[in-house]
Every structure is written in C-alpha cells, then in structure tokens.
Phi, psi and omega in degrees: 000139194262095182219116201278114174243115177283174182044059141324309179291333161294166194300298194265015156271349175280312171278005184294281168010260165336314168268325178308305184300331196294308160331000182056035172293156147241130210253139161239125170234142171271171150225179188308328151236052134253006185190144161223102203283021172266334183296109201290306173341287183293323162294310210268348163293292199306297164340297193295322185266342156248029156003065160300147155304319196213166159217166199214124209220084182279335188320151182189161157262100186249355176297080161345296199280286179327310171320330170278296178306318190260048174293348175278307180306300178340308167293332193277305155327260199323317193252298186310314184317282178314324148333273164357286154326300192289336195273326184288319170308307193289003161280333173269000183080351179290105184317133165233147189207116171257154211241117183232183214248147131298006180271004168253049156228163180304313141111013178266200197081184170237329201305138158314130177281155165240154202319311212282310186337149154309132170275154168211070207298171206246338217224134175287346196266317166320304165297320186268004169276350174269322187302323173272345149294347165270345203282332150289340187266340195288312189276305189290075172341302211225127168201183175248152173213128211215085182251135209231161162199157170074052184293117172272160146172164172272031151219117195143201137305180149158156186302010188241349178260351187273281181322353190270311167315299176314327175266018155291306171264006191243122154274343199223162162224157156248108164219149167336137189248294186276022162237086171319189191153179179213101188293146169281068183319129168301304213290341193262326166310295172318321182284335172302301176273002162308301168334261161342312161322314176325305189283165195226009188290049171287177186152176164258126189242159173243143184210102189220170160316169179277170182085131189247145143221167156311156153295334210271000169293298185304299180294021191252297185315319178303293173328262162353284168308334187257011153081035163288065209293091206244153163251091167304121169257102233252124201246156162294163175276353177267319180294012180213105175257159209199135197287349178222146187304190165187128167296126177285005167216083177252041158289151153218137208291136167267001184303007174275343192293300194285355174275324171285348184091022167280116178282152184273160172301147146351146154271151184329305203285329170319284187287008168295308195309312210288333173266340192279287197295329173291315190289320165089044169272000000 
C-alpha cells in the first residue's frame, strides 16, 4: 500500500510515517517544501505522478493565536490546501483522511462532545478546520475525518516539552485550570490511523488518549512522573488571556472508535511514562 502523508515535519505526520514504514507500507511524507498544498496546480501534479493508495493529511496551520491575524493564510493553508487535497484523491481514487481539532466545538459544558454534536468553533483556526471537514464531505462520498487534541509527539513543540524547559529554571508554574481536554500521543495515535487507512469503516472519529484533565493537571502529572519538584498553579483561563478564545470543554467521546473495532489509545499517564522515556528523561 502506497500512502502520501502531508505534514511530515510535523509531530504527527512524522510518526504516521514512521509507523506506516515499520509496517513495510510505502510511505511518502512531504513537508512544505517538497509540496505546497496551497498551490492547487503543483497538488494536482504531485497527486497524479505519484498515484497513492491513500493520503492521510496532517499538514495544518496550527498556530492558534497567530490565526487571528493572519486569517488569510490560516485559510489558505487549512481550508484551501485540504479542498485541494480531496479533489485530487478523488481524482486518483485515493482513501483519503483528514486530521481535524476539538476546536471546532464550542467547548461549552462538562459532557464528551459526541461525533454527530453541532461544531460551533470558538476560534479562527477552529473555523477554518470545520470549513475543511465539510469541504470533504461536500467532494467526497466516503472519507476518515479524524478529530484530535493536545497533541504530543518527538518531533516539535508541545506543552510537555515547553514545561520540562521550564523546570530547569522555575520552582513554581501558572498554568491553566479550567479547560479540560485529553492529551494526544502521536506514537499511539499514529498506530490508529494506520489501522483505519486499512479499512473502508469511513466517517468522523475523535481519537485521543483514553482520560480527561487539565492543563494544570497535565503539567502537574509531567512533573511528577519526570521527578520535578514544580509548583503548579492552577489559573481561570481569564488570569492568562490569549489572542484566540479557548474551549473550556474539549472532552470527547470515543466510542465510535470501539463501535467499529478500533482498539482505544492508552490512558494519557501510560502514554506520558512512555514519551518521557522516549525523550530519555
């Protein structure tokens, strides 16, 4: 099997990659400059002259906060790219899969958003990631829509690697309290949608660790488990304003995974122990 993964460079187009090959698939991943998925022209070259099985399509504009200013690109990127994208699968025959946010629900409540809930983003990078889940189902009959959130993995950024800096110099933190959530492993994520590409079981899925916390949970849990003596200060999401909202409730249920025969990812703290150990902490 043949499977074109966008956002190479990134955490989780980098372990798709990585797992599709340890599976003897042949895996190709790009990054923005071996492809530019705004350019419809050069997607629709690249698409033709390598005539995947699948494409699995992580590339994203995710800088949250910058996306309100920068709303043309963010779009251009998100929406247009992924359009691009879908019209070329469906010209090559190719399964396709797009990889989208809890941020396109509103994030009020305490309950697990369920697939079918109303999206109501909150946010511009949340909006324009709902415009490209319809802009699949509008070209596509059959696609994976994949929503995900609080993503880790080893290769980038990410909050577990921003806090591990911090406690080199810091004894005490302020971190957000009141926006629940489920953090996301790339490495464990990544085995999932391998899985799924396999399969003809399309639809929209939430796919995260098993487990809900805070961030101020989470960085708490980082400590602890990396042997950090931190003082977490658990803040309202109003003592740390941000140029873009944030849902205070980005649980979401995963049982469409386990109604298809999807095994669910690990809980969160498994997979911490487990990139903590990857990181060589």
């Amino acid at each position: 099997m043949k499977i074109f993964v966008t956002g190479y460079t990134g955490q989780l187009g980098y372990d798709v990659v990585k797992e599709g090959q340890r599976r003897g698939f042949d895996m190709i991943g790009v990054g923005q400059k071996e492809l530019d998925i705004t350019k419809e022209k050069d997607v629709d070259a690249y698409i033709t002259e390598l005539k995947p099985d699948a494409i699995i399509h992580c590339a994203a504009y995710t800088a949250v906060d910058q996306a309100e200013e920068q709303k043309e690109t963010c779009w251009d990127v998100n929406v247009n790219g992924t359009r691009y994208l879908v019209k070329a699968a469906k010209a090559s025959g190719a399964k396709f899969m797009f990889i989208s946010t809890d941020y396109v629900f509103k994030g009020n409540g305490t309950e697990p958003f369920l697939e079918s809930d109303e999206a109501d983003p909150v946010n511009y990078y949340g909006y324009t990631k709902y415009e490209a889940e319809k802009a699949v189902s509008s070209i596509l009959d059959e696609a994976f829509i994949v929503r995900i959130s609080w993503v880790f993995g080893i290769n980038g950024k990410n909050f577990i690697k921003t806090m591990l800096r911090i406690a080199e110099s810091h004894d005490q933190v302020n971190v957000v309290g009141d926006q629940v959530g489920s953090p996301t492993y790339t490495f464990d994520l990544a085995r999932l949608l391998v899985d799924m590409i396999q399969t003809e079981k399309y639809g929209v899925y939430h796919a995260t660790n098993e487990g809900f916390c805070s961030w101020a949970e989470f960085a708490k849990e980082i400590f602890k488990q990396a042997g950090k003596k931190v003082k977490v200060n658990a803040i309202k999401t109003e003592e740390y304003p941000t140029k873009a909202v944030r849902p205070k409730n980005s649980r979401m249920s995963k049982q469409k995974l386990r109604d298809n025969g999807f095994d669910p990812l690990r809980p969160w703290k498994k997979a911490l122990a487990h990139y903590l150990k990857e990181l060589g902490v």
